[in-house]
C-alpha positions in Angstrom: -23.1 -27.9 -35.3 -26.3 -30.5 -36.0 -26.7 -31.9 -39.5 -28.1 -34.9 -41.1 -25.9 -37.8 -41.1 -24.4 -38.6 -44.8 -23.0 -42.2 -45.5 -19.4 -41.2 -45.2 -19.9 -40.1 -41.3 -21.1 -44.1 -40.8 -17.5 -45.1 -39.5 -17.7 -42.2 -37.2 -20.7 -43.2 -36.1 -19.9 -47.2 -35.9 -16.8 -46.0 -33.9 -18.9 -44.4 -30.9 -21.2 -47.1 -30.9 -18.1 -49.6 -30.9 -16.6 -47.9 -28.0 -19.8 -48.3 -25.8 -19.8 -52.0 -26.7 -16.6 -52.4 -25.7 -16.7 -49.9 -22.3 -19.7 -52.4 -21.5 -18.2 -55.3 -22.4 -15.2 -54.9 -20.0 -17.7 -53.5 -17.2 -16.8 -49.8 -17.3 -20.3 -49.0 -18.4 -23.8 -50.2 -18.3 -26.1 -49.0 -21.2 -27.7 -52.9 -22.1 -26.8 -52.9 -24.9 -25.6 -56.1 -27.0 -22.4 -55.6 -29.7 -24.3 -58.3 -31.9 -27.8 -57.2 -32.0 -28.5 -53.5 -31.4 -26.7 -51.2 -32.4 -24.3 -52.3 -35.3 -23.3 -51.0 -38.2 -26.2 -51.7 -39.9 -28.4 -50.0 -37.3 -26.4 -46.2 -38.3 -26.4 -47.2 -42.2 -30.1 -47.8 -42.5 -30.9 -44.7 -40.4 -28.6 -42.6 -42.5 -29.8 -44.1 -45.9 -33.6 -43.1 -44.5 -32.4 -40.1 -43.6 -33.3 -40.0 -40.0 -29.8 -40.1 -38.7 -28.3 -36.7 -37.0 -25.1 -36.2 -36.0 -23.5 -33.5 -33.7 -19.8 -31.9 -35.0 -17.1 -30.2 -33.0 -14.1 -29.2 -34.9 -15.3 -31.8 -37.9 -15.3 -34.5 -35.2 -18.6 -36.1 -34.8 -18.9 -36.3 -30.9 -22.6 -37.3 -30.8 -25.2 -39.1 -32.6 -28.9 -40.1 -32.6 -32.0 -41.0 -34.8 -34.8 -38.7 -34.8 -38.1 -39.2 -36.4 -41.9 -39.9 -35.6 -41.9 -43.5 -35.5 -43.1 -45.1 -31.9 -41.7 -48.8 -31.0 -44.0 -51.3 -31.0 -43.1 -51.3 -26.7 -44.6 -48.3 -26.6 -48.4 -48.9 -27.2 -47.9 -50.5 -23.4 -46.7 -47.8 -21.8 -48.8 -45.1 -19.5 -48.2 -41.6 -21.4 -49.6 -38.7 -20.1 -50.4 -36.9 -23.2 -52.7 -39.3 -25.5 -52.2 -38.1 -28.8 -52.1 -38.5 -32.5 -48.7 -40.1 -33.9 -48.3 -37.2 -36.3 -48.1 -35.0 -32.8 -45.2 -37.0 -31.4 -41.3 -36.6 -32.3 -38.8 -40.0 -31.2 -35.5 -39.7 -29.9 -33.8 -43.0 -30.4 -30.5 -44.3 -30.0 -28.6 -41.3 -28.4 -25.0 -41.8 -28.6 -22.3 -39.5 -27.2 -18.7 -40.4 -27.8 -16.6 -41.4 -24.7 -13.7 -39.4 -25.7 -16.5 -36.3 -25.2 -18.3 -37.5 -22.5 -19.1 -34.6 -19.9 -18.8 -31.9 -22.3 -22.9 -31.5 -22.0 -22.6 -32.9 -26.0 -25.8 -34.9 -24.5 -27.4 -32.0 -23.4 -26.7 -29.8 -26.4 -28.6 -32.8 -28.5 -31.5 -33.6 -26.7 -32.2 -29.5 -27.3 -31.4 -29.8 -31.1 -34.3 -32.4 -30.9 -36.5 -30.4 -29.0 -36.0 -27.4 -31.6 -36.3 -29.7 -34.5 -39.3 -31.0 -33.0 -41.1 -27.5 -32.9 -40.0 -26.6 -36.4 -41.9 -30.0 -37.7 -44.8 -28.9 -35.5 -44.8 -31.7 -33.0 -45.2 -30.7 -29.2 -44.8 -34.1 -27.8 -41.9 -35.4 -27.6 -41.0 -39.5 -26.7 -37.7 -41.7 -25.9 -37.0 -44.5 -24.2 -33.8 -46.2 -22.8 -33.0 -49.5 -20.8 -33.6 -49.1 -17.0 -30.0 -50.1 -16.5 -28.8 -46.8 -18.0 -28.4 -44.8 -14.8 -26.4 -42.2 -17.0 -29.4 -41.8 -19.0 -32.1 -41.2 -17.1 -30.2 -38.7 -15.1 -29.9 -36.9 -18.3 -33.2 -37.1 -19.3 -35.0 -36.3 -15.6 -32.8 -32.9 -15.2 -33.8 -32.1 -19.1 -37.4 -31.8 -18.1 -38.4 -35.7 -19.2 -40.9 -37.7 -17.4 -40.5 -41.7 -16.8 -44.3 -42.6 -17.5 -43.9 -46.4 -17.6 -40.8 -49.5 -17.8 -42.2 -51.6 -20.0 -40.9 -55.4 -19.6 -39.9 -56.5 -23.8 -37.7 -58.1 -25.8 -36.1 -55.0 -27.6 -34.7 -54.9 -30.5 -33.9 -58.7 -30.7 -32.8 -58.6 -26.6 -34.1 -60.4 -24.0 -35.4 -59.4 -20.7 -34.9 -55.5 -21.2 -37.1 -53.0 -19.2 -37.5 -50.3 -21.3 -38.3 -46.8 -19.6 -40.5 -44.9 -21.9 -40.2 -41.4 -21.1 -42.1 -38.2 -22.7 -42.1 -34.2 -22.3 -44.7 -31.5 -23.7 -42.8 -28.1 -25.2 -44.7 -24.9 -24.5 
């Protein structure tokens, strides 16, 4: 089940992305991600409040999370897309999460299609994400789901350093 997120899944949500943070941390994952700048707590309660914030449920567990609207990064202005079109045309994935205690259940799958479905009901056929090019997990994903790697765009993101951000897009039919 997809819903919007409501404040009292934020601990839920701050528990998958503290899981990540520590999986990197102790070098069982690499996602480049950094515990004390992106994302934090206050990264999932600003979403939710905005209302942007979706969350996947199994069983009244939430397994998966993400942000969803039409904003672009600022990164994204340098990157090559293929389809050059108006902002109100393109839907964002940002900040996929998938718990670890679900992981290779297809939950990531399953999410990425609740965004392509949501994008088509708010009329948008282009969709856009990014992730860091050290997320080899990721852009797996995303390549067998159809998504394109149009550019890596060198940026500080989000308050990091050094991160090559892959910018990645797909056209729905």
């Amino acid at each position: 089940m997809f819903r919007k997120a409501i404040m009292q899944d934020l601990h839920a949500i701050w528990e998958i992305y503290d899981e990540i943070h520590r999986m990197e941390e102790n070098g069982d994952t690499t996602i480049g991600w950094n515990r004390d700048i992106y994302p934090t707590r206050k990264t999932a309660e600003d979403s939710i409040q905005k209302g942007d914030m979706f969350v996947e449920e199994e069983n009244g567990q939430i397994v998966a999370a993400a942000k969803i609207n039409q904003e672009q990064v600022p990164e994204y202005a340098d990157a090559a897309w293929d389809y050059l079109v108006s902002e109100d045309q393109v839907m964002v994935l940002h900040t996929l999460v998938v718990s670890p205690h679900s992981k290779g259940k297809g939950y990531g799958s399953k999410f990425v299609d609740f965004y392509e479905s949501y994008a088509l009901e708010c009329g948008c056929l282009y969709l856009r994400m990014d992730t860091n090019e050290r997320n080899a997990n990721a852009r797996r994903l995303y390549k067998k789901l159809g998504y394109k790697e149009v550019s890596i765009v060198p940026s500080v993101f989000n308050g990091m350093e050094g991160v090559k951000l892959v910018c990645l897009e797909k056209k729905l039919s």
